[in-house]
Each structure stands twice: as C-alpha cells, then as structure tokens.
PASEBA-1860 file (N, C-alpha, C; in nm, 3 decimals):
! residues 68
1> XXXXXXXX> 11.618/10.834/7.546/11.645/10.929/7.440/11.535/10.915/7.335 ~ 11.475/11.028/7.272/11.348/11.043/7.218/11.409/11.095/7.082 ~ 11.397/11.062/6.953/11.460/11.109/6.814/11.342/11.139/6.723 ~ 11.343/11.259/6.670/11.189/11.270/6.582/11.252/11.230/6.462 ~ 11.182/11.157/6.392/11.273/11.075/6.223/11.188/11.160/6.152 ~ 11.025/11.146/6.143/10.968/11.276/6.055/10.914/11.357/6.135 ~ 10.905/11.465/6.002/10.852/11.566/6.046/10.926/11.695/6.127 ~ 10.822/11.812/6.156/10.909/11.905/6.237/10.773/11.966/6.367
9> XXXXXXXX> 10.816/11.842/6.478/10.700/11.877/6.587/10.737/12.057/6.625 ~ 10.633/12.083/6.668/10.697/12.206/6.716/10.650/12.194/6.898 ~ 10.714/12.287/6.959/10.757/12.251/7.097/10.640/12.200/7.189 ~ 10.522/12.231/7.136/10.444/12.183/7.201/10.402/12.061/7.172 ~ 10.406/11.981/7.046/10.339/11.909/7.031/10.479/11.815/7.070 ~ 10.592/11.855/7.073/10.683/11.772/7.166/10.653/11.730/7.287 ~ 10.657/11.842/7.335/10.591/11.865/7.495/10.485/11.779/7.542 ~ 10.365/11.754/7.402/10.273/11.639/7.464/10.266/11.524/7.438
17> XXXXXXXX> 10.363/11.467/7.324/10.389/11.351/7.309/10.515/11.318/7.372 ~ 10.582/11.362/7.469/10.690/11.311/7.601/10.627/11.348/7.679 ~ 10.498/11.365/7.738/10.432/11.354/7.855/10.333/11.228/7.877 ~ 10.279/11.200/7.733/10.203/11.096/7.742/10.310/10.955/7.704 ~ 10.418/10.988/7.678/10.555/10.804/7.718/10.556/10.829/7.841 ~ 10.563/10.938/7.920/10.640/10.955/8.087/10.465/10.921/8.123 ~ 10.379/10.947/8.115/10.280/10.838/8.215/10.238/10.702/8.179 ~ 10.260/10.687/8.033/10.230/10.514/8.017/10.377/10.465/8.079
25> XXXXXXXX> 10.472/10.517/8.082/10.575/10.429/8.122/10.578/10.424/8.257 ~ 10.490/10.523/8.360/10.467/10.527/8.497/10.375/10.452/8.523 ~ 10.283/10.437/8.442/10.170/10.325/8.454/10.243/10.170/8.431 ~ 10.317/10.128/8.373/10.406/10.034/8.355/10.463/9.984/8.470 ~ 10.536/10.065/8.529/10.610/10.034/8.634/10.570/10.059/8.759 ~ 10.450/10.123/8.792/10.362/10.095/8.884/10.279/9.970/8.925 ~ 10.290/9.908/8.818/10.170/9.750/8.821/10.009/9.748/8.801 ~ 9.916/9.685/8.832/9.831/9.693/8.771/9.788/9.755/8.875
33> XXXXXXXX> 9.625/9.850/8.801/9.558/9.976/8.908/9.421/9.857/8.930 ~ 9.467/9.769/9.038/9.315/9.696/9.071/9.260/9.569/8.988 ~ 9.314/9.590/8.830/9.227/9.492/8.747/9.355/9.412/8.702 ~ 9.284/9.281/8.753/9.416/9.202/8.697/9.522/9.163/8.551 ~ 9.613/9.126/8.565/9.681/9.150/8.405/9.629/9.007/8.410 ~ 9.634/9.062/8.221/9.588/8.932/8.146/9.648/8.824/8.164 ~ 9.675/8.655/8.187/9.789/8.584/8.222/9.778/8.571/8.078 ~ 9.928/8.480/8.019/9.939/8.394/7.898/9.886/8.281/7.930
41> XXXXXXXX> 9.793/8.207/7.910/9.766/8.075/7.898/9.875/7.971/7.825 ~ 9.912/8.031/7.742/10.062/7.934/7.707/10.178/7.923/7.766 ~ 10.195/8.009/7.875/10.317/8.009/7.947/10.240/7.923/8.095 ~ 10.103/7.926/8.131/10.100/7.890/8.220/10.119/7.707/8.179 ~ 10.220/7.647/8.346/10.273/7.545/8.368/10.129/7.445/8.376 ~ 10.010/7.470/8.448/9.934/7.388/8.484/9.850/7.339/8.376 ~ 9.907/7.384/8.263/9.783/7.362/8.100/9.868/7.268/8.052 ~ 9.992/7.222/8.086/10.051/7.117/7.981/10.034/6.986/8.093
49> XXXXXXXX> 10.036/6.979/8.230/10.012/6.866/8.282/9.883/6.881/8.406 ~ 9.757/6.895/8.369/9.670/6.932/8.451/9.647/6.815/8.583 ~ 9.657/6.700/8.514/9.649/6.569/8.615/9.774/6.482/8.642 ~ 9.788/6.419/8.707/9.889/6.360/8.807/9.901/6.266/8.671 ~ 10.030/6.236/8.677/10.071/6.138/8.589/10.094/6.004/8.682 ~ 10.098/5.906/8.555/10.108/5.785/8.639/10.249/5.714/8.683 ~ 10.263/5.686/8.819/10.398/5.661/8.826/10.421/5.551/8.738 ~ 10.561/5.541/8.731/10.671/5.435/8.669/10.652/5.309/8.693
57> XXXXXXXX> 10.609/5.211/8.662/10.610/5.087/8.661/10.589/5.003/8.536 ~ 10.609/4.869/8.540/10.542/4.785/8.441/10.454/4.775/8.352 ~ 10.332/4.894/8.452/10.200/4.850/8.413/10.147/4.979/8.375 ~ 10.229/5.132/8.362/10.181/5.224/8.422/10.111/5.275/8.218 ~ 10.191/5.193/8.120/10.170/5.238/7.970/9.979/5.211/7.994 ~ 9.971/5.086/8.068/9.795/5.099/8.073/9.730/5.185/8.177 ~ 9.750/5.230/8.288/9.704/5.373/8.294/9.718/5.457/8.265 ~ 9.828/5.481/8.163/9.869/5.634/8.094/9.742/5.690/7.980
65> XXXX> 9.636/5.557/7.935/9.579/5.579/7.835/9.474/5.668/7.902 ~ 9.452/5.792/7.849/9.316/5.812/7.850/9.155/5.828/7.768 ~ 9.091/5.785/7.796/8.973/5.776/7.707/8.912/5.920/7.700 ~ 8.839/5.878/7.595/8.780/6.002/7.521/8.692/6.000/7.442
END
C-alpha cells in the first residue's frame, strides 16, 4: 500500500513513481545481476577467529600469547 502524505501527484507522476518501487523491488528479489553483493565484514564469522586456537591444557595460556 502506497500513501502520498504531501503534496498532490497527479496521475502520471503517480504512475512513475509506482513503476520505479515495482522494478527496484524486482531487482531485489531477483538477486544480484552478475556483480557480487557487498559482504558485511562484521558479520563475517572468519574475522573474529582467523587462526586455530590453542587447545585446552596446562600449558595452552603460553601458546595463546601472540607476538606483535
């Protein structure tokens, strides 16, 4: 449902601003045309633990350190 708050479109300029939501929203739900979507780098999983952690042991607080 489409509500005009200002103004007074008149039928055409209705007509072309609900044609251009009905193809971005077809472009939407089609997926991407070839070029990949941007990822989030903050949602991706492999940026908060890139390297193998060290297993559980006794000793593992001294390989946990890493230098820098």
């Amino acid at each position: 449902m489409i509500k005009v708050v200002r103004g007074n479109p008149t039928p055409e300029e209705l007509a072309a601003a609900l044609a251009v939501v009905q193809v971005r929203a077809a472009a939407v739900t089609d997926g991407p045309s070839g070029a990949p979507a941007p990822s989030d780098s903050w949602a991706d999983p492999a940026r908060v633990a890139r390297h193998r952690l060290p297993a559980p042991s006794p000793t593992a607080w001294g390989r946990s350190y890493w230098p820098g």
